[in-house]
C-alpha positions in Angstrom: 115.8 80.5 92.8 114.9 82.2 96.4 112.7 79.6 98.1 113.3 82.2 101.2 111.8 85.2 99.4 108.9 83.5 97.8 108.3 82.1 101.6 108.5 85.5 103.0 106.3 86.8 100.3 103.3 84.1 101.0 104.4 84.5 104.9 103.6 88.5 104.6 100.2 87.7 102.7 99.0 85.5 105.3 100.0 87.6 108.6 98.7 90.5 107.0 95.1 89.1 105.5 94.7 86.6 108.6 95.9 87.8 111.7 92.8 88.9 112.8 91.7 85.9 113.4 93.4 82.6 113.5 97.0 82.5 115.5 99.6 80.9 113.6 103.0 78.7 113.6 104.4 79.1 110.3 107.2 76.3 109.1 108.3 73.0 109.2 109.7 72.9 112.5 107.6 74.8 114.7 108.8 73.7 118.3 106.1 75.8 120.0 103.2 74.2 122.0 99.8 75.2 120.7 96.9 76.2 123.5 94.7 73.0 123.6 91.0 75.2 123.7 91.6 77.7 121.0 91.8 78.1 117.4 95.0 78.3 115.3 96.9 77.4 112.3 100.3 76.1 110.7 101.1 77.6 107.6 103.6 75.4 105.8 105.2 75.8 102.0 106.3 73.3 99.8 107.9 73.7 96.4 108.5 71.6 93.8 111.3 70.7 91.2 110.6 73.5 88.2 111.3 73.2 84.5 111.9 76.4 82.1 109.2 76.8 79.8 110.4 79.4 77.2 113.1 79.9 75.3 116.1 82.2 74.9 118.4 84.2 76.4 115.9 85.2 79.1 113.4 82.5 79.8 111.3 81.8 82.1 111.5 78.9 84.9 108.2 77.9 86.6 107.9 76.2 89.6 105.0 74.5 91.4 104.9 74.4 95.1 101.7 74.0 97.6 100.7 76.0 100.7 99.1 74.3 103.5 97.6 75.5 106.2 96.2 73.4 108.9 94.0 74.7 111.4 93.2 73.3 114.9 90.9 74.0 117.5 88.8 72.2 120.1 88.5 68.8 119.8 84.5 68.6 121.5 83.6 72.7 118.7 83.6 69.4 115.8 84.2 70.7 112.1 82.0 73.7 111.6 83.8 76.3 112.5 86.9 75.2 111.3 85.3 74.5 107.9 84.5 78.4 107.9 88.2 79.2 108.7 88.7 77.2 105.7 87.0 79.0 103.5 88.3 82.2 105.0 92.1 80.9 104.7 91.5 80.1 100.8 89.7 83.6 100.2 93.4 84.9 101.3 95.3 83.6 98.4 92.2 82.6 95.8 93.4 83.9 92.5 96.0 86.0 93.8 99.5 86.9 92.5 102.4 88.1 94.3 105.8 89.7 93.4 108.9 88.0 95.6 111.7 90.0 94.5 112.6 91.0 91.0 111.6 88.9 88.1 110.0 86.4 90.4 105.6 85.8 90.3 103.7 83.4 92.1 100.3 82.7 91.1 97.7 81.3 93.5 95.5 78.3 91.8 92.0 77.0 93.3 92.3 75.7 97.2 91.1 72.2 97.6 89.8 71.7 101.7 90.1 68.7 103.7 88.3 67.8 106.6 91.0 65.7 108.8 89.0 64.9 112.1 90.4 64.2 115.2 94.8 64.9 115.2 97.0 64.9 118.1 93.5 65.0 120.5 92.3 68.6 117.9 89.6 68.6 115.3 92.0 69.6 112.1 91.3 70.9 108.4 93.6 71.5 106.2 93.6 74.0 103.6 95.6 73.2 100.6 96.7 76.1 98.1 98.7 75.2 94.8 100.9 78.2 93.1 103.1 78.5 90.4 106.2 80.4 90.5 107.4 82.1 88.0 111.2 83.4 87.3 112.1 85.5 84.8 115.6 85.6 83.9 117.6 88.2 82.5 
């Protein structure tokens, strides 16, 4: 089903729309250590188990997955400018769709933000971005 490309695909939007200004770790794994007094993000993605949802000899598969992206920053800056980061990092995918690779869509849905407080000695928010991903078999 390419987990990789659809990854690479959401991984491209993000470095492309937000690099200008949030830094960012992207993965699960991330084993680099994050400046203490700046600003940055973790872009993680997370797909679900997907069903088909047509019929025939090409149908269609769909699968739902979540983007998250948490951003950090000074723990003494508080929430406000993280909140606006917020809003900027769900502008990036509101309503759009992507291609990742043939016969494979993802559609962006509405971003819910939450407002974590104080993590690891940071002020966090996390930006939560549900998709669908479509597959269109041939």
């Amino acid at each position: 089903m390419r987990f990789a490309e659809t990854e690479q695909a959401i991984h491209t939007r993000w470095a492309t729309e937000a690099s200008t200004f949030v830094n960012t770790v992207y993965g699960k794994n991330h084993h680099s250590q994050p400046p203490q007094n700046d600003t940055w993000a973790w872009l993680v993605v997370n797909e679900g188990q997907g069903t088909q949802v047509s019929l025939g000899a090409s149908g269609v598969s769909r699968l739902p997955g979540v983007v998250t992206i948490q951003l950090f920053g000074p723990l003494a800056h508080g929430s406000r400018t993280l909140l606006t980061l917020a809003d900027t990092a769900a502008a990036v995918f509101h309503r759009v769709q992507l291609t990742a690779g043939t016969g494979h869509y993802i559609k962006f849905l509405d971003a819910g933000i939450v407002d974590r407080g104080e993590v690891d000695k940071r002020y966090s928010v996390a930006v939560n971005i549900p998709y669908r991903r479509d597959v269109y078999s041939t």
